[in-house]
KEMARZA-889797 format. One record per residue (C-alpha): residue number from 0; residue in one letter; x negated, y negated, z. Coordinates in steps of 0.25 Angstrom, whole numbers. Layout:
N
[NUM 'a' [X Y Z]]
...
REM end
This chain:
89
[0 'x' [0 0 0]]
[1 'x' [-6 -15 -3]]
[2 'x' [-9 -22 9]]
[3 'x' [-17 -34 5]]
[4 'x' [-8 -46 -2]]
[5 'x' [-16 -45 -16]]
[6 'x' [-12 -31 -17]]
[7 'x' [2 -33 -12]]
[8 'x' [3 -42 -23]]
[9 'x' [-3 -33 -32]]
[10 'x' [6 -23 -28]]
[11 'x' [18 -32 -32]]
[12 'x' [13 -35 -46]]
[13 'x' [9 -21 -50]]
[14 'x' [25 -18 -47]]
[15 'x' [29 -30 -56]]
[16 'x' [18 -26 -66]]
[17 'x' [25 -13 -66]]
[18 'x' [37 -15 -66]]
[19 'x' [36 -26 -77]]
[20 'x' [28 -14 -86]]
[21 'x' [38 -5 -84]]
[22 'x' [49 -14 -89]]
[23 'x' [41 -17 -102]]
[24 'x' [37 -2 -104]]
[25 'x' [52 0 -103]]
[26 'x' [55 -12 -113]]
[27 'x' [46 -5 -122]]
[28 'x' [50 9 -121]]
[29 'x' [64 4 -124]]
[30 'x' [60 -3 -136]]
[31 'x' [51 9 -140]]
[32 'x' [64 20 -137]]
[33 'x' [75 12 -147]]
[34 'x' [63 13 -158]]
[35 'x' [64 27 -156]]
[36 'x' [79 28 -155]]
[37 'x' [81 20 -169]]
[38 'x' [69 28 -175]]
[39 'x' [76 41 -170]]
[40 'x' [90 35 -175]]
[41 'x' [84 34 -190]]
[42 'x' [87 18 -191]]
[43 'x' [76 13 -198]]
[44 'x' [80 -1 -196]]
[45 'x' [84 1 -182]]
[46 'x' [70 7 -179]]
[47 'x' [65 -4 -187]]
[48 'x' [70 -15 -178]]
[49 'x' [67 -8 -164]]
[50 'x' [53 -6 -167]]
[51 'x' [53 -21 -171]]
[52 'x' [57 -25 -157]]
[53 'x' [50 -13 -150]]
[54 'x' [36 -19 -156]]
[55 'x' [37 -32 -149]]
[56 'x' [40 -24 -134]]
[57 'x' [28 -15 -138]]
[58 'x' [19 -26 -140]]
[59 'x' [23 -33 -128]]
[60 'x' [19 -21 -120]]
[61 'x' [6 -21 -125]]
[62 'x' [3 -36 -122]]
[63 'x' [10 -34 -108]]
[64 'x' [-1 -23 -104]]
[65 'x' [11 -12 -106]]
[66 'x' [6 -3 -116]]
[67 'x' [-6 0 -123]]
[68 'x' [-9 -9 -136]]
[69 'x' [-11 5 -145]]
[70 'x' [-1 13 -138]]
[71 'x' [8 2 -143]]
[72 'x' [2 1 -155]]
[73 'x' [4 15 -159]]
[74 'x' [18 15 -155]]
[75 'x' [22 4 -163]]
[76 'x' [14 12 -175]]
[77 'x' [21 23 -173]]
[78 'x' [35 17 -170]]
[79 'x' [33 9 -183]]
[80 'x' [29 20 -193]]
[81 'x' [42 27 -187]]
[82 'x' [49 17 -191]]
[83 'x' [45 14 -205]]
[84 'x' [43 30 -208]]
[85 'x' [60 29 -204]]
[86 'x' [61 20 -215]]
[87 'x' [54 27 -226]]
[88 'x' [63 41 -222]]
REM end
């Protein structure tokens, strides 16, 4: 348990940090999950239009110290090539 008052306090922001993270991640995972859901579905232009707005949550992860920049990277990679291979079948 902390017992000086710096670690008290550092105690308190690692909670909010954490509890801050998690809602992003969460934000993210959501965004990531209706991607799926229209690439599952088959609509091309629905896909389309969530991966547009997914990106931006993605990449806001990466700049808040979320997620790592390449694993990011390679899920965006992956998620559009999905999406445009839906539009070519």
């Amino acid at each position: 348990m902390a017992n000086s008052p710096q670690s008290k306090k550092r105690a308190r922001q690692s909670e909010a940090r954490y509890a801050v993270n998690k809602a992003r991640r969460s934000r993210i995972r959501t965004y990531l999950r209706k991607v799926e859901e229209a690439l599952a579905s088959g609509d091309q232009a629905a896909a389309a239009t969530a991966l547009a707005a997914a990106q931006p949550e993605m990449a806001r992860g990466v700049t808040k110290g979320v997620l790592h920049k390449n694993t990011v990277a390679r899920k965006m990679s992956r998620l559009s090539s999905r999406v445009k291979a839906l539009a070519t079948a």
